[in-house]
DRENPA-3360 file (N, C-alpha, C; in nm, 2 decimals, always signed):
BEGIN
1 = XXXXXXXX = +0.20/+1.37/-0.43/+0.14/+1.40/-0.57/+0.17/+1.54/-0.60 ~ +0.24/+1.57/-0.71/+0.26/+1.70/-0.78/+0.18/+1.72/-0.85 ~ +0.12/+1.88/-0.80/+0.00/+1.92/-0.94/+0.05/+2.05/-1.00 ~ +0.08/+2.05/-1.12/+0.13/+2.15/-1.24/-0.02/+2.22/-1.32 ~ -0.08/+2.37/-1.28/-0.16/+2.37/-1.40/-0.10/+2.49/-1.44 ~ -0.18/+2.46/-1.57/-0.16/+2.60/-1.66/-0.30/+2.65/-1.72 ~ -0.32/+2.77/-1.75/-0.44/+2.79/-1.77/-0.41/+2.84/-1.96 ~ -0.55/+2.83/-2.04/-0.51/+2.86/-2.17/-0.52/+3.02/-2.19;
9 = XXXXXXXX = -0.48/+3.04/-2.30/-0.40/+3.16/-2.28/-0.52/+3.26/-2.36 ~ -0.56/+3.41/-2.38/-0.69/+3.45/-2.46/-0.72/+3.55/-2.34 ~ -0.77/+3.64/-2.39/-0.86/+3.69/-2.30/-1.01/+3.72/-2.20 ~ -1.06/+3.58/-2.30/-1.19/+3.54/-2.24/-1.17/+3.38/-2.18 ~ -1.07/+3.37/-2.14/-1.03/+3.28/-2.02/-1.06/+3.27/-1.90 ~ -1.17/+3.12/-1.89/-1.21/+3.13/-1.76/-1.11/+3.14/-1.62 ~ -1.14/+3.19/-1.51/-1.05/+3.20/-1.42/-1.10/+3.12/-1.26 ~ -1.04/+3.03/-1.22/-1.04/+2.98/-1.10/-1.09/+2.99/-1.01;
17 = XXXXXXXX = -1.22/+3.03/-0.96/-1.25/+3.08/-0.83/-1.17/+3.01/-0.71 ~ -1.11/+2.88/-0.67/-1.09/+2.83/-0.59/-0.92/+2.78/-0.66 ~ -0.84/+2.76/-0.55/-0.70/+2.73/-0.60/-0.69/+2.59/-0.66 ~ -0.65/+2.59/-0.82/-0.68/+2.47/-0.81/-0.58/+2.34/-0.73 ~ -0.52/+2.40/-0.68/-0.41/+2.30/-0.58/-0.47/+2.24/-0.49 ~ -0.61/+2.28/-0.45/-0.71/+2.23/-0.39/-0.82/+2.08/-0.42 ~ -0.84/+2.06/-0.58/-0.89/+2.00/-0.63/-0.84/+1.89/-0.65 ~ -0.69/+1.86/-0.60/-0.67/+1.68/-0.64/-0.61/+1.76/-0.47;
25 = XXXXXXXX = -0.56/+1.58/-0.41/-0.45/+1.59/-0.31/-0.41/+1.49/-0.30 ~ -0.31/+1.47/-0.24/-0.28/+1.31/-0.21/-0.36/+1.20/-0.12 ~ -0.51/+1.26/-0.07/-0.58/+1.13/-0.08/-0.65/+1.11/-0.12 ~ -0.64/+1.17/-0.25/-0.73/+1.11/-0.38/-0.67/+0.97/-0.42 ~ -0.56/+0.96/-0.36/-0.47/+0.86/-0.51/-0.50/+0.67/-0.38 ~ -0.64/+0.63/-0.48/-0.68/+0.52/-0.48/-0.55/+0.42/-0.38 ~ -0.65/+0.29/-0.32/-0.54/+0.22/-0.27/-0.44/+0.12/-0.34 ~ -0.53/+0.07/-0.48/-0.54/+0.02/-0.57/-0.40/+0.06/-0.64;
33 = XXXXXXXX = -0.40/+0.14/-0.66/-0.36/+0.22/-0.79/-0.21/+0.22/-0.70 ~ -0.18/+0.26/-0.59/-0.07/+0.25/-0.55/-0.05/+0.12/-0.54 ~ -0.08/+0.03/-0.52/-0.03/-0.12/-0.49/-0.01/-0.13/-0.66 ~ -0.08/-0.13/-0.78/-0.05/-0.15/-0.87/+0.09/-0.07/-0.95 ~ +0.10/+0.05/-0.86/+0.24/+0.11/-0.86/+0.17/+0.25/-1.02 ~ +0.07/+0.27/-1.01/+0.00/+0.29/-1.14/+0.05/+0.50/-1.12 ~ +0.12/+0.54/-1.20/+0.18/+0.70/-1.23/+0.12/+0.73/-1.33 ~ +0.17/+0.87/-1.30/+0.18/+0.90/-1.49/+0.15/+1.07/-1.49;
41 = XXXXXXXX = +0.17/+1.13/-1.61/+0.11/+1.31/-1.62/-0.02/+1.30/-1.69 ~ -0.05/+1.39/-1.69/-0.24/+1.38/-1.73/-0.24/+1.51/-1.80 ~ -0.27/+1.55/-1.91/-0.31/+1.70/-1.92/-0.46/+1.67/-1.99 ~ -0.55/+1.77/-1.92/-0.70/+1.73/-1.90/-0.76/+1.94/-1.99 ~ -0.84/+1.90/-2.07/-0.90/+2.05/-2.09/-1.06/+2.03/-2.03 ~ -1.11/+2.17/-1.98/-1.23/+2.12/-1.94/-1.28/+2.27/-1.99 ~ -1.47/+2.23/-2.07/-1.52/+2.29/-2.12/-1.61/+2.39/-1.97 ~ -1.60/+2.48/-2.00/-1.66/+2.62/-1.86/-1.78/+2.71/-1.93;
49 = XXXXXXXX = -1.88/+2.63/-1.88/-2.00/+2.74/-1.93/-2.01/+2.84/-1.87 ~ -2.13/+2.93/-1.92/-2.14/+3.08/-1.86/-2.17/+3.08/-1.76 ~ -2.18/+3.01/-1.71/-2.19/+3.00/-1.48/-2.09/+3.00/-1.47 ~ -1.97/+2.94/-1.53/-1.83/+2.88/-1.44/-1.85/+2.76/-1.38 ~ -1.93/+2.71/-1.43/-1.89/+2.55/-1.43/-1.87/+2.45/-1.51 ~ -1.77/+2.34/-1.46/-1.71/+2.28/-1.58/-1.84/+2.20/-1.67 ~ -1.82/+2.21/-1.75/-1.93/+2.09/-1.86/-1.91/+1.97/-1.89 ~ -1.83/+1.96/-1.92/-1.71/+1.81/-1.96/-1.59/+1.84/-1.94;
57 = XXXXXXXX = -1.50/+1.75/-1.95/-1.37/+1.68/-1.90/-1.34/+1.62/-2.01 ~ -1.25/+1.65/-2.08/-1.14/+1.56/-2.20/-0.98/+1.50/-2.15 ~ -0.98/+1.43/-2.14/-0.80/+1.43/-2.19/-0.75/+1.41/-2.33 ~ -0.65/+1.52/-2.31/-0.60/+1.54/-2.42/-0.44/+1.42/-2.44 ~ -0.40/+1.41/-2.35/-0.27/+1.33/-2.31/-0.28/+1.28/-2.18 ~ -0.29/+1.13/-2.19/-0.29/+1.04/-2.16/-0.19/+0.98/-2.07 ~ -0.22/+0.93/-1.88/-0.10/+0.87/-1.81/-0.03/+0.76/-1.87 ~ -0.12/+0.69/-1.95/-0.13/+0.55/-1.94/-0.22/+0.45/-1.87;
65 = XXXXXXXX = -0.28/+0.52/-1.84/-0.40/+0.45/-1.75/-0.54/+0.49/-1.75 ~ -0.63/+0.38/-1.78/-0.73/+0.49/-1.82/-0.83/+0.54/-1.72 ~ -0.81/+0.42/-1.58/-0.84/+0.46/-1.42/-0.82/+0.59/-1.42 ~ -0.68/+0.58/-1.41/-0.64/+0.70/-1.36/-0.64/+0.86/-1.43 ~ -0.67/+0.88/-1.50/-0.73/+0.93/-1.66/-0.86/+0.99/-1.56 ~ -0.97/+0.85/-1.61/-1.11/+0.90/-1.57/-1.11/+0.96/-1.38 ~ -1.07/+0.92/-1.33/-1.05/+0.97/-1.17/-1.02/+1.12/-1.19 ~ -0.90/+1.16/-1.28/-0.89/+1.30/-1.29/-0.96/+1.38/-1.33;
73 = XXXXXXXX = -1.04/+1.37/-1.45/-1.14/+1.43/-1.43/-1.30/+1.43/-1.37 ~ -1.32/+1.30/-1.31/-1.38/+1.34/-1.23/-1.40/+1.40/-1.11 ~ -1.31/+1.41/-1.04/-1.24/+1.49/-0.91/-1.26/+1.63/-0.99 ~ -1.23/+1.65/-1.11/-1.20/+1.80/-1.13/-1.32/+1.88/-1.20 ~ -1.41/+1.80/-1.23/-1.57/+1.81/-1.27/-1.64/+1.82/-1.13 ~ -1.62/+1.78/-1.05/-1.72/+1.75/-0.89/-1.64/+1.92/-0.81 ~ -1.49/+1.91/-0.81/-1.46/+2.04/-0.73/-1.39/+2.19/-0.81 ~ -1.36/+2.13/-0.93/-1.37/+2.29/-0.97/-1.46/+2.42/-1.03;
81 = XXXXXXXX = -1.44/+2.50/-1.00/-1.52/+2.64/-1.01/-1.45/+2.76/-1.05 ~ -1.54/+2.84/-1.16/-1.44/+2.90/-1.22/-1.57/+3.04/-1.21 ~ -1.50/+3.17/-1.25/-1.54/+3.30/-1.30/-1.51/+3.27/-1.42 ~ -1.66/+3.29/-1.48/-1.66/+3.26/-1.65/-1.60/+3.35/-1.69 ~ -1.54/+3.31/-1.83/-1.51/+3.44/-1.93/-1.61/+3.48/-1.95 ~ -1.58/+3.58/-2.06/-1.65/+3.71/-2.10/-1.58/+3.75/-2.27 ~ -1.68/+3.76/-2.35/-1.66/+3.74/-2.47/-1.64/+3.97/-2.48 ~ -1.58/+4.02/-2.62/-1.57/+4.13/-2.62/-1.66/+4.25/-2.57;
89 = XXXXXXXX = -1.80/+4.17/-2.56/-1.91/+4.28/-2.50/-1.92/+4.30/-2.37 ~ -1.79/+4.16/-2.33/-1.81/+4.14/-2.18/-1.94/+4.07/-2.10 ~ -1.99/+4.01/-2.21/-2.09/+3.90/-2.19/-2.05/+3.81/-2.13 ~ -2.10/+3.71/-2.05/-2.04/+3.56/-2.01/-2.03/+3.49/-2.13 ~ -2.01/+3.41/-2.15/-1.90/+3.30/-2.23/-1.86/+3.19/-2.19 ~ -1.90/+3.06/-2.25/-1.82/+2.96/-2.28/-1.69/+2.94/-2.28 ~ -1.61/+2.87/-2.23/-1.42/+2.87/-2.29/-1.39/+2.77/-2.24 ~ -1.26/+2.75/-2.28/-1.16/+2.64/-2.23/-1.12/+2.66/-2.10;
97 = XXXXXXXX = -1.07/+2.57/-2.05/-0.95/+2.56/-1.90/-0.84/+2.47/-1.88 ~ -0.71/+2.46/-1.95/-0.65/+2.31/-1.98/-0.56/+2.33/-1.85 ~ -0.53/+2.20/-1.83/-0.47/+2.17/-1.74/-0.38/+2.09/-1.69 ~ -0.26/+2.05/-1.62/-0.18/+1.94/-1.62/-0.15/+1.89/-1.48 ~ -0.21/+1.74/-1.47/-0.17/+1.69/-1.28/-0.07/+1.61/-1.33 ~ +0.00/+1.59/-1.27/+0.12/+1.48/-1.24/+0.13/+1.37/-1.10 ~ +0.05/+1.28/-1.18/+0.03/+1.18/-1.02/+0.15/+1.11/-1.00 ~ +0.21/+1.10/-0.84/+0.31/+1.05/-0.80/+0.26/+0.97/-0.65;
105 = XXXXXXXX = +0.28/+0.82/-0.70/+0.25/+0.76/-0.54/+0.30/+0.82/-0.45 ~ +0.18/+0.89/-0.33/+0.25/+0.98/-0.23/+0.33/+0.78/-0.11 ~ +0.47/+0.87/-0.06/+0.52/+0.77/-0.01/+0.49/+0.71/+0.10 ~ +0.40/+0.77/+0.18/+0.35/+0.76/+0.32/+0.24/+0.65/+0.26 ~ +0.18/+0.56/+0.15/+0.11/+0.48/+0.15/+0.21/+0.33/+0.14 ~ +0.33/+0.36/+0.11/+0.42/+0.22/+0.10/+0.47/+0.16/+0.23 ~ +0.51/+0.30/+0.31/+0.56/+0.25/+0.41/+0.54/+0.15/+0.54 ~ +0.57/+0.06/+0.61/+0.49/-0.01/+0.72/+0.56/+0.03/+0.84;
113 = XXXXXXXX = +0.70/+0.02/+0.84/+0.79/+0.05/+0.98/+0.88/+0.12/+0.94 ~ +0.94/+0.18/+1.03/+1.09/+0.24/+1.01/+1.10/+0.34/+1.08 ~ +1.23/+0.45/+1.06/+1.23/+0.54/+1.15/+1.33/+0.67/+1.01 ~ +1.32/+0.79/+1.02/+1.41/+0.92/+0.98/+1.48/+0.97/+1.07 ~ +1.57/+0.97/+1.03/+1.65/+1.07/+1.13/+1.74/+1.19/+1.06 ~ +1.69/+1.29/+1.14/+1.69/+1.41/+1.03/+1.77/+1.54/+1.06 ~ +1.90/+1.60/+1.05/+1.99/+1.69/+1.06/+1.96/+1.85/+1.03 ~ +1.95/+1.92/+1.07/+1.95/+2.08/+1.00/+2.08/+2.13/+0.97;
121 = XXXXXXXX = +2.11/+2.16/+0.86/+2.27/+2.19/+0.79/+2.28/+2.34/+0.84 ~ +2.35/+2.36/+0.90/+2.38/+2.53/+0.91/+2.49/+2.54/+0.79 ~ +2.48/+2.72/+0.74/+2.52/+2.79/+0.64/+2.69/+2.73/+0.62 ~ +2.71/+2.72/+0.76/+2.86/+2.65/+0.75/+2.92/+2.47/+0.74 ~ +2.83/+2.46/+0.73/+2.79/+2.28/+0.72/+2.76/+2.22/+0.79 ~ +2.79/+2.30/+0.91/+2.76/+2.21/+1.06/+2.60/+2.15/+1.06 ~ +2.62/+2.02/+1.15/+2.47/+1.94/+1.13/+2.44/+2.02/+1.33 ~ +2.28/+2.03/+1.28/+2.24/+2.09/+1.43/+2.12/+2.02/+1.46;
129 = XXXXXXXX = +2.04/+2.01/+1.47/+1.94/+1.98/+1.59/+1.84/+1.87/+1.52 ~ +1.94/+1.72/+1.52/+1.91/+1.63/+1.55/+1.75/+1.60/+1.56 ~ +1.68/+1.55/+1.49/+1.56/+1.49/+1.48/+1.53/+1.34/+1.48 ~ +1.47/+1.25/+1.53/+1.43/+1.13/+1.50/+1.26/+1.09/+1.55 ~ +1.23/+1.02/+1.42/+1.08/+1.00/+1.41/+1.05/+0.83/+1.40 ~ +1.01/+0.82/+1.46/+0.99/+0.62/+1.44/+0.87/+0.56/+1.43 ~ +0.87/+0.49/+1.34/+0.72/+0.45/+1.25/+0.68/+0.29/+1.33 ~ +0.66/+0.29/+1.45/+0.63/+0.13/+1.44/+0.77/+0.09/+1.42;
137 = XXXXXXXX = +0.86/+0.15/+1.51/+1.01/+0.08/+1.49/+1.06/+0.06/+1.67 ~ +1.11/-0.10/+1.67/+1.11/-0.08/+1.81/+1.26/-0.12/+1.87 ~ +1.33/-0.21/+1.79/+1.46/-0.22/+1.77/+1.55/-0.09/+1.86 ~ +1.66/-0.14/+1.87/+1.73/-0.01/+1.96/+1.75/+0.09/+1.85 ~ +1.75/+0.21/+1.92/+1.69/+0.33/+1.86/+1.82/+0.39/+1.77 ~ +1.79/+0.46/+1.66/+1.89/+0.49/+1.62/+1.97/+0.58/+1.65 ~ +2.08/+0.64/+1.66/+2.17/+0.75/+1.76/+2.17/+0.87/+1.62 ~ +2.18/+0.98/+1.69/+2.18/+1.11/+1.67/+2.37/+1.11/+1.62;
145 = XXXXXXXX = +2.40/+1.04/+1.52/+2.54/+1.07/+1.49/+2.59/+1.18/+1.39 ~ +2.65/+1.27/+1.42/+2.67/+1.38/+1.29/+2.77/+1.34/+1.22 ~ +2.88/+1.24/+1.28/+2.99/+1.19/+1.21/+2.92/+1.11/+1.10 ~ +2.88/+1.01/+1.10/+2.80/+0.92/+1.03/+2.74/+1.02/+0.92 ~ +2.69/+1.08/+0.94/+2.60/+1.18/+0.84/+2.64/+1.23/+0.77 ~ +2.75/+1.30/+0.80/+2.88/+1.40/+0.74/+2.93/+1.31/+0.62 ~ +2.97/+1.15/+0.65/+3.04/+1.07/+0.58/+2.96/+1.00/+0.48 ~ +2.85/+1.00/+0.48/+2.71/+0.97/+0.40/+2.71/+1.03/+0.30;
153 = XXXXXXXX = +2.70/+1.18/+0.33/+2.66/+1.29/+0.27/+2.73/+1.30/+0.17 ~ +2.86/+1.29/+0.17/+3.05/+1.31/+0.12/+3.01/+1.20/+0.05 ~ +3.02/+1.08/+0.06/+3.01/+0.99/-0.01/+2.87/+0.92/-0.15 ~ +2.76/+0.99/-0.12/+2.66/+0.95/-0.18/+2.55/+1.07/-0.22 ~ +2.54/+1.21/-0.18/+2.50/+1.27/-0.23/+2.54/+1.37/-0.33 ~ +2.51/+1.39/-0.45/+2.60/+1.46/-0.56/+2.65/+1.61/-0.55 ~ +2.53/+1.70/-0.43/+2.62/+1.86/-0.42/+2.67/+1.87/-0.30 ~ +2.76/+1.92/-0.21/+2.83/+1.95/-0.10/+2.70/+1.99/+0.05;
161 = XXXXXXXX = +2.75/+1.98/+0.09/+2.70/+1.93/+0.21/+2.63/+2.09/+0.29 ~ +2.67/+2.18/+0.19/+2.61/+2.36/+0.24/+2.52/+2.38/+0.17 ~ +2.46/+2.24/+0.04/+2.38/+2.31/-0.03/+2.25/+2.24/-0.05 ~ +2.26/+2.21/+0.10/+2.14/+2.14/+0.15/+2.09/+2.22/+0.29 ~ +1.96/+2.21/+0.33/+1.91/+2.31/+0.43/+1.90/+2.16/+0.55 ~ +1.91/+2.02/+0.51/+1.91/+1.93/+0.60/+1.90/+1.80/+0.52 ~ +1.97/+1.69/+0.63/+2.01/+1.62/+0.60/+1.93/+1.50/+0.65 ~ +1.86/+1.37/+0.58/+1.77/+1.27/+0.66/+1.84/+1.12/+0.61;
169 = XXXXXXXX = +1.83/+1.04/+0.70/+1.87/+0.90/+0.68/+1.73/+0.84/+0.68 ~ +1.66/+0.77/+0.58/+1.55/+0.68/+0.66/+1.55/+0.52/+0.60 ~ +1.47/+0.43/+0.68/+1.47/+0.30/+0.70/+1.36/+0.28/+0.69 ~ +1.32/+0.24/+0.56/+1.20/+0.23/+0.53/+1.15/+0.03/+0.52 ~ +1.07/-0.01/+0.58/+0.99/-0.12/+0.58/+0.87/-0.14/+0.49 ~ +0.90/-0.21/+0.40/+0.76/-0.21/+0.35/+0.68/-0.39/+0.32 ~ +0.59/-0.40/+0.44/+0.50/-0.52/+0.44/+0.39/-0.49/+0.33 ~ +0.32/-0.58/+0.27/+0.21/-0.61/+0.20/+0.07/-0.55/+0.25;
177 = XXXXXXXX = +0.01/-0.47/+0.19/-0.12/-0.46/+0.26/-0.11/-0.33/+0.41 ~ +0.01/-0.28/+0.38/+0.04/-0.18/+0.54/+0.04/-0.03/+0.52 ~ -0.01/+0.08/+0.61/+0.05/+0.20/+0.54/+0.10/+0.25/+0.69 ~ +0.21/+0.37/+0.62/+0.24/+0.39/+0.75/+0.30/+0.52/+0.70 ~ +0.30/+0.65/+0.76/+0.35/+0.78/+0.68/+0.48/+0.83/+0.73 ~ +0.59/+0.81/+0.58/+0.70/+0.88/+0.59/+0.71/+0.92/+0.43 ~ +0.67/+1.05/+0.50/+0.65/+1.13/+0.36/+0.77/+1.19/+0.28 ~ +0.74/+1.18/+0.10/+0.89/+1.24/+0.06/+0.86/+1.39/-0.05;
185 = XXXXXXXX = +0.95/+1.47/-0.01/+0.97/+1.55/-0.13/+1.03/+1.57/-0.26 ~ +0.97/+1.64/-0.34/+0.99/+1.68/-0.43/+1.12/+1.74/-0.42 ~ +1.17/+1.83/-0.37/+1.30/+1.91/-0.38/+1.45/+1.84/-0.26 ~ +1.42/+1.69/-0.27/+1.56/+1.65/-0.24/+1.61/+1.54/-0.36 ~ +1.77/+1.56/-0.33/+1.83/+1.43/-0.37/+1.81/+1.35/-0.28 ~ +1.78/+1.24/-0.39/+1.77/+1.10/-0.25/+1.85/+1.01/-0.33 ~ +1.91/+0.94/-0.20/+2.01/+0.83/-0.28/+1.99/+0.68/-0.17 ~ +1.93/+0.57/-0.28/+1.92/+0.47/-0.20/+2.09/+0.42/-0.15;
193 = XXXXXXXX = +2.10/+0.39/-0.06/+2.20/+0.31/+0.01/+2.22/+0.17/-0.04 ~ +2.11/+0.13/+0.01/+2.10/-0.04/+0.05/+1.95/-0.07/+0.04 ~ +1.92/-0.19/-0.07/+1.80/-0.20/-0.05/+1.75/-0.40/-0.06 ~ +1.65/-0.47/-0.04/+1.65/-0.61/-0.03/+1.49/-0.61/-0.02 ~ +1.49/-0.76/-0.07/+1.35/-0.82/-0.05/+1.39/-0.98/+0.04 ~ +1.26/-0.96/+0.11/+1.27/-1.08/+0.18/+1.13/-1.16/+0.22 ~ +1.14/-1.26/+0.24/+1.03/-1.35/+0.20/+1.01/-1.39/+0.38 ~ +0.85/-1.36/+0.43/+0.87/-1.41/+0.59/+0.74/-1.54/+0.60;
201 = XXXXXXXX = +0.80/-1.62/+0.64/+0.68/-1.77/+0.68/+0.55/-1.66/+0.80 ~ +0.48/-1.78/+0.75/+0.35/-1.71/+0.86/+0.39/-1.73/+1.01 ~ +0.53/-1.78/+1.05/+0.56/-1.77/+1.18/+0.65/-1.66/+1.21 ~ +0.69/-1.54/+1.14/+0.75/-1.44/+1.13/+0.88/-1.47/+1.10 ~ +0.93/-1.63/+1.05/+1.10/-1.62/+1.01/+1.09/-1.58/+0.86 ~ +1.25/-1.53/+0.89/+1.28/-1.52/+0.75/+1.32/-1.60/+0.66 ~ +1.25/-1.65/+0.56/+1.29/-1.78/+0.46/+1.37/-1.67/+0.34 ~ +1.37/-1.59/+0.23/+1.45/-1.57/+0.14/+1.51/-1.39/+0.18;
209 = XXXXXXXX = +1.63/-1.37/+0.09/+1.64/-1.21/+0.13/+1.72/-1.25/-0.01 ~ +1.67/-1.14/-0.06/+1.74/-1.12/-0.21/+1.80/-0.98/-0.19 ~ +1.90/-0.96/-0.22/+2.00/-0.76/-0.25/+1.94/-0.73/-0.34 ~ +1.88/-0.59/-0.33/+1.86/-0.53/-0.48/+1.95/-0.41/-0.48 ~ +1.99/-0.35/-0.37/+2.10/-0.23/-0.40/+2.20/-0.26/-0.30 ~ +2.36/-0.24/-0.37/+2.45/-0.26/-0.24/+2.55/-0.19/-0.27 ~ +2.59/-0.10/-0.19/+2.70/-0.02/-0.24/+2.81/-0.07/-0.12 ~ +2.93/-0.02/-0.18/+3.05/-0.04/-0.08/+3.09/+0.07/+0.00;
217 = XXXXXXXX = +3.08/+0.09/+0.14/+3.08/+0.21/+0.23/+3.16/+0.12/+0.32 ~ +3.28/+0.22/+0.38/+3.36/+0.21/+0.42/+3.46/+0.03/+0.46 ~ +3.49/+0.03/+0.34/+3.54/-0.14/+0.27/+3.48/-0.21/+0.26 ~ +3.33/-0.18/+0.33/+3.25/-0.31/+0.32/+3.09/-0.27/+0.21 ~ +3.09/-0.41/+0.19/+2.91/-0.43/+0.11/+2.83/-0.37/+0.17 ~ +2.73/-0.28/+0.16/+2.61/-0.26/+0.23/+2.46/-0.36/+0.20 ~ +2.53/-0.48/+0.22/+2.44/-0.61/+0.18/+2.33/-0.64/+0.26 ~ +2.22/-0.56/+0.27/+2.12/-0.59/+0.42/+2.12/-0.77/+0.45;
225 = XXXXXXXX = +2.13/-0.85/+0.36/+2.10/-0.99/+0.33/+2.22/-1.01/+0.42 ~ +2.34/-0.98/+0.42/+2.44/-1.01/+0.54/+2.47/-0.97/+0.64 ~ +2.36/-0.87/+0.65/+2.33/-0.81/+0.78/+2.22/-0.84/+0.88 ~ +2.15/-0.72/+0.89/+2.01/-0.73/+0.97/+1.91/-0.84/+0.89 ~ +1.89/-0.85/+0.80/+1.80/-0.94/+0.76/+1.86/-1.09/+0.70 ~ +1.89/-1.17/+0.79/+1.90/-1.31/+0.85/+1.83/-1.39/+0.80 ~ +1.84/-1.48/+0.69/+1.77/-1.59/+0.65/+1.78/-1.72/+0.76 ~ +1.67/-1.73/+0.82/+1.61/-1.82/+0.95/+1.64/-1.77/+1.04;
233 = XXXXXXXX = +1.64/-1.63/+1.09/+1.61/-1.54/+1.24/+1.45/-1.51/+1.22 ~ +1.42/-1.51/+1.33/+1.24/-1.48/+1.36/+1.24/-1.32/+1.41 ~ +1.21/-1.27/+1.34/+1.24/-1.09/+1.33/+1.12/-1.07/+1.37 ~ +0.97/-1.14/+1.31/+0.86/-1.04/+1.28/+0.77/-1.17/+1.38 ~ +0.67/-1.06/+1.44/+0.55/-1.17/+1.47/+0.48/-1.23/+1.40 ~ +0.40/-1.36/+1.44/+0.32/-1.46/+1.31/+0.22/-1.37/+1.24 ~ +0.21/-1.45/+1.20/+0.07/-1.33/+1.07/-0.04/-1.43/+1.13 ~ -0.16/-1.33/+1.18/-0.29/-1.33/+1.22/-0.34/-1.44/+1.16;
241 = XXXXXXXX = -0.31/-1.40/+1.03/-0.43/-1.49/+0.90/-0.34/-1.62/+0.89 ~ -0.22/-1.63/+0.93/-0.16/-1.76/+0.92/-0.10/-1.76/+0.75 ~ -0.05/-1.60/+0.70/-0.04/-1.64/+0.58/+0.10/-1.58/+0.58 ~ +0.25/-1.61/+0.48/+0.35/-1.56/+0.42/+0.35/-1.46/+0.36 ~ +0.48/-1.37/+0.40/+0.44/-1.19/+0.35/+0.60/-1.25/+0.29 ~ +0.54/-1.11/+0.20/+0.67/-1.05/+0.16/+0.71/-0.92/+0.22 ~ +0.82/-0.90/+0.22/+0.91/-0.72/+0.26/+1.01/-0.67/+0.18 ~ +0.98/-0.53/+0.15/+1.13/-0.47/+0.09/+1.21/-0.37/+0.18;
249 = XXXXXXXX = +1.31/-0.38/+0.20/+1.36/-0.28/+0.31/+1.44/-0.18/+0.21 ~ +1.45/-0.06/+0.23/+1.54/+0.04/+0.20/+1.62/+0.13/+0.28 ~ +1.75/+0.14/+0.29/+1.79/+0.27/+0.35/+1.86/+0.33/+0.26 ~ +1.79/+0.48/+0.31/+1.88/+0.60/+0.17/+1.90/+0.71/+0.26 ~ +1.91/+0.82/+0.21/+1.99/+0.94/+0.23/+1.97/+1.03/+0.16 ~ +1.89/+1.15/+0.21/+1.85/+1.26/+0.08/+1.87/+1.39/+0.18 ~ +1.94/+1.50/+0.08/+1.93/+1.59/+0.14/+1.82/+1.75/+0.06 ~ +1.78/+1.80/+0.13/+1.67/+1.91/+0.11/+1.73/+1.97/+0.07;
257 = XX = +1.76/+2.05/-0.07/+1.82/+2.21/-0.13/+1.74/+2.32/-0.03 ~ +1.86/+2.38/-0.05/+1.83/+2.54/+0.00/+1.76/+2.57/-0.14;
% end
């Protein structure tokens, strides 16, 4: 979740006692609201009596949601705190405080399994010191390849390969109802590879696999549906409740700007 504020502009402008970077975070953002996939920007003004504390909460522009709307400023009524203005006698004062959050499903709530594997670019391109992190992934492990990564990079990310501080592949699993943390930033390109939905019986087979992204890497489709995910291979264990899940799998490629 990205938070953008700005304060209004005057000289009897209340001022922040506490950072407001502080007052939302990413585990504010409901479970709800991510399963309903629910975003959006918010710019919120809030009224600051002569204590420095807020009074009301307005939005002025609107996510699109009105959950998500009221959540914002409640969170920002309960934790922010300000040094009141001061009118020209230097008296305390009433004033504005506007402000702008930008909710983004943090991505560590979608994820169920998978694994990153993660390169550090030196100044000359070279890939160095190999990282891998695995989420609940038990399949044979994935290899520390620089060749592979080099050819990724070349092929699917849009600036050259020095103008990234490192390089990550990940394989993202997403079951219904799961979370699992592989977190994303703000300051990479990311480029999906290959991505699919697949439909599993309560005995862990796979009954449907639909492509939703498939690009052509090295002559071939990158069609997970004619690959790793097998309509009638038993991939996954039965489901407890005896019920049919769905999954989306993704693999992409993003690299971190310098």
């Amino acid at each position: 979740m990205l938070l953008l504020f700005a304060m209004t502009s005057g000289a009897v402008s209340a001022i922040p006692r506490t950072d407001p970077h502080t007052w939302l975070s990413q585990s504010d953002y409901p479970t709800d609201f991510v399963a309903s996939a629910t975003e959006g920007a918010i710019n919120v003004s809030i009224n600051v009596d002569e204590k420095g504390a807020p009074s009301s909460c307005s939005i002025t522009s609107s996510s699109g949601d009105s959950g998500l709307d009221n959540l914002t400023c409640s969170l920002i009524m309960k934790r922010a705190q300000f040094t009141p203005a001061k009118n020209q006698n230097g008296q305390a004062t009433t004033s504005k405080y506007s402000q702008k959050v930008t909710w983004r499903i943090p991505r560590e709530k979608l994820i169920t399994q998978g694994f990153k594997l993660t390169f550090a670019v030196e100044r000359d391109g070279r890939l160095s010191n190999c990282e891998l992190v695995k989420y609940n992934y038990h399949d044979n492990d994935p290899k520390c390849n620089p060749q592979m990564i080099d050819v990724l990079a070349d092929k699917f990310l849009p600036a050259t390969l020095t103008s990234y501080q490192s390089i990550s592949l990940t394989l993202a699993i997403k079951v219904e109802g799961s979370v699992i943390a592989i977190p994303e930033r703000l300051d990479e390109d990311r480029v999906i590879i290959t991505s699919a939905t697949a439909g599993i019986s309560a005995s862990g087979v796979i009954t449907t696999c639909k492509a939703e992204v498939t690009r052509d890497w090295m002559g071939k489709s990158s069609d997970l549906c004619s690959g790793p995910i097998t309509v009638g291979a038993k991939e996954f264990d039965p489901d407890p409740d005896g019920k049919n899940r769905k999954i989306a799998v993704t693999f992409e490629i993003a690299g971190l700007k310098r």
